[in-house]
N, C-alpha and C positions, 0 to 999 in steps of 0.2 A: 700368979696363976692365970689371971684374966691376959695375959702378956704372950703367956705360953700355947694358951689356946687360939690368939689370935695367930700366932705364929705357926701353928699348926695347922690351922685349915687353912692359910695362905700358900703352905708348903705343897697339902693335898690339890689343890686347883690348881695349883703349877703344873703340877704332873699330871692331871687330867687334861689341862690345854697340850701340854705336849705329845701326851699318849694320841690325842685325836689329829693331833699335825702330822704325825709321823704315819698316820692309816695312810696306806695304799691308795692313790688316787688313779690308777693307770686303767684306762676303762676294758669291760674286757673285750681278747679278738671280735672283730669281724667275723660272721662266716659267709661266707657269697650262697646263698641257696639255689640248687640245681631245680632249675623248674621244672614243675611235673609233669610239663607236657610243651614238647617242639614240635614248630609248626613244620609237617614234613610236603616235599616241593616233588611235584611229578616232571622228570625232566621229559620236554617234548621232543619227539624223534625229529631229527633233524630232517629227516625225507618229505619232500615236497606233498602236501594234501592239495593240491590243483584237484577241480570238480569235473569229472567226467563230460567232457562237449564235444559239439561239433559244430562247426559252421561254413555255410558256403561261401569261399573267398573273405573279400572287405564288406560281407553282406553285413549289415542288422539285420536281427531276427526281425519278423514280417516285414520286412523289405518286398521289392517286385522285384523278381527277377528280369534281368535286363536280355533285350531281345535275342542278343547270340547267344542265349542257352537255350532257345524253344524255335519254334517251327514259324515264327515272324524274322528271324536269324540264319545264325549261319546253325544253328542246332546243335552246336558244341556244348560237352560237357562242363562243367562249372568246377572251379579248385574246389579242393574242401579238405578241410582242415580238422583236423581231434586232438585233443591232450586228455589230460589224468587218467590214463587207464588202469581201471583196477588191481588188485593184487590178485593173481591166479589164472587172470586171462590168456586163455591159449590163439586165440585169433578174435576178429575183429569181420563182423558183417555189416555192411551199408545198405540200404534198402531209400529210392525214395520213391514217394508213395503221392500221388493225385487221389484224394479219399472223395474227392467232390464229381468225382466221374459221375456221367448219365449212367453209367451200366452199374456204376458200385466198385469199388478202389481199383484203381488200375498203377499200377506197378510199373515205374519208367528204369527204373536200374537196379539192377541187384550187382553188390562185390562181396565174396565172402572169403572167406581165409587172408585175409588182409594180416599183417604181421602185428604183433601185442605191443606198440608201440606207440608215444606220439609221432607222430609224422603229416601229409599233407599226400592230396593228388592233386598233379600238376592238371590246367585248364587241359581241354581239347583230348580225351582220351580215346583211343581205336578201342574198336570193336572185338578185340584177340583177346583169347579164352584167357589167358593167363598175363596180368599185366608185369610191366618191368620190376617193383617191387613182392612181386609173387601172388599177388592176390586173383583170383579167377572171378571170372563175371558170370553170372547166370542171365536166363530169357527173361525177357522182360514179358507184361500180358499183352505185349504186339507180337510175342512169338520169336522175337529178333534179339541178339545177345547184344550187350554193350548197352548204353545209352540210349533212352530214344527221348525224343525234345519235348517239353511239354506243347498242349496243341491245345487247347479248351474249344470250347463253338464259341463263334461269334459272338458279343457283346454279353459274356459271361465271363467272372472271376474264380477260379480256381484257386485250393491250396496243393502248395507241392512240399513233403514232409519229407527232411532227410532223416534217418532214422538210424542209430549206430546202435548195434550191440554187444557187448563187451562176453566173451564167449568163452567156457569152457571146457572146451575141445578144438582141433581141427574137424571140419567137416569135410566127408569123403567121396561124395557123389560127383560124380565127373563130368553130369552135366548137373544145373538145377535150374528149374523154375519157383515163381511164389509158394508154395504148397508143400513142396520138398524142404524148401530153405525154413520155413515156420515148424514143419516137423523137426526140423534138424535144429531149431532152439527152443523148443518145448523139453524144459527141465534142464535144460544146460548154457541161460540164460543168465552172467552174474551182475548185466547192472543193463541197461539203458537210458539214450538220450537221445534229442527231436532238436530239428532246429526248421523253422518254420518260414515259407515263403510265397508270394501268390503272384499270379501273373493275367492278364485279362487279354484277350485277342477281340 
């Protein structure tokens, strides 16, 4: 009897070790979890963000102007140069400005309707109403159109400000002076920029 029963619970633990070999060991799937949140990418416009400038020539800003652009010279006008012009711009006005005058700003050049573009004016420009790239010149406060050279008094420093306005509209006055030309970007003015220069006699 004692024979049987060992033989009996011998047989039982056989088959419990077996039953437990035979379980499943195969782990289960994988699942790749979709994250909650992708990081989303703003594609940049490929179109050039250049900063609205101007400058005269190879000048640095506050630089002196060198004598053949003023009344110690030959009084010739000075290149000058712009990039970035805004989005919307219909024309392009130049103004520069002596704000250090005895009388109180005097105004050496006005060009207004200048094309919405970057581009450049070459040195040495005439005095004719309407230049080669379409742009028109107005009076300056000497009364005279085209360029007039800066002149300060004697053993005084002046600033002379080139002043670009990025404009939208054509303006249609057929001639202009200071006062016209400021009416004429009052409210239709979409950005502006100054480039700065002084010259001493």
């Amino acid at each position: 009897m004692h024979n049987l029963w060992v033989t009996l619970s011998a047989a039982i633990l056989l088959v419990f070790v077996i039953s437990g070999g035979c379980a499943s060991t195969t782990p289960p799937p994988v699942t790749t979890a979709t994250p909650a949140f992708q990081s989303a990418y703003q594609t940049l416009s490929e179109a050039s963000s250049v900063a609205f400038t101007i400058r005269a020539g190879s000048l640095a800003a506050g630089s002196v102007l060198p004598d053949i652009y003023t009344c110690k010279g030959a009084g010739e006008s000075p290149e000058v140069v712009w990039d970035g012009i805004p989005s919307g711009t219909k024309s392009l006005v130049l103004i520069l400005d002596d704000p250090d005058a005895p009388s109180g700003r005097f105004t050496h050049w006005i060009l207004y309707n200048i094309p919405p573009e970057p581009g450049r004016l070459a040195q040495a420009q005439s005095h004719a109403k309407v230049l080669a790239n379409g742009a028109q010149q107005g009076d300056t406060s000497a009364g005279l159109r085209g360029y007039f050279p800066p002149c300060p008094p004697i053993g005084t420093t002046h600033r002379y400000v080139f002043r670009l306005y990025a404009v939208d509209m054509d303006i249609t006055q057929p001639t202009a002076d200071r006062d016209s030309i400021d009416w004429a970007l009052t409210g239709h003015t979409i950005a502006e920029t100054k480039f700065t220069t002084t010259f001493t006699r």
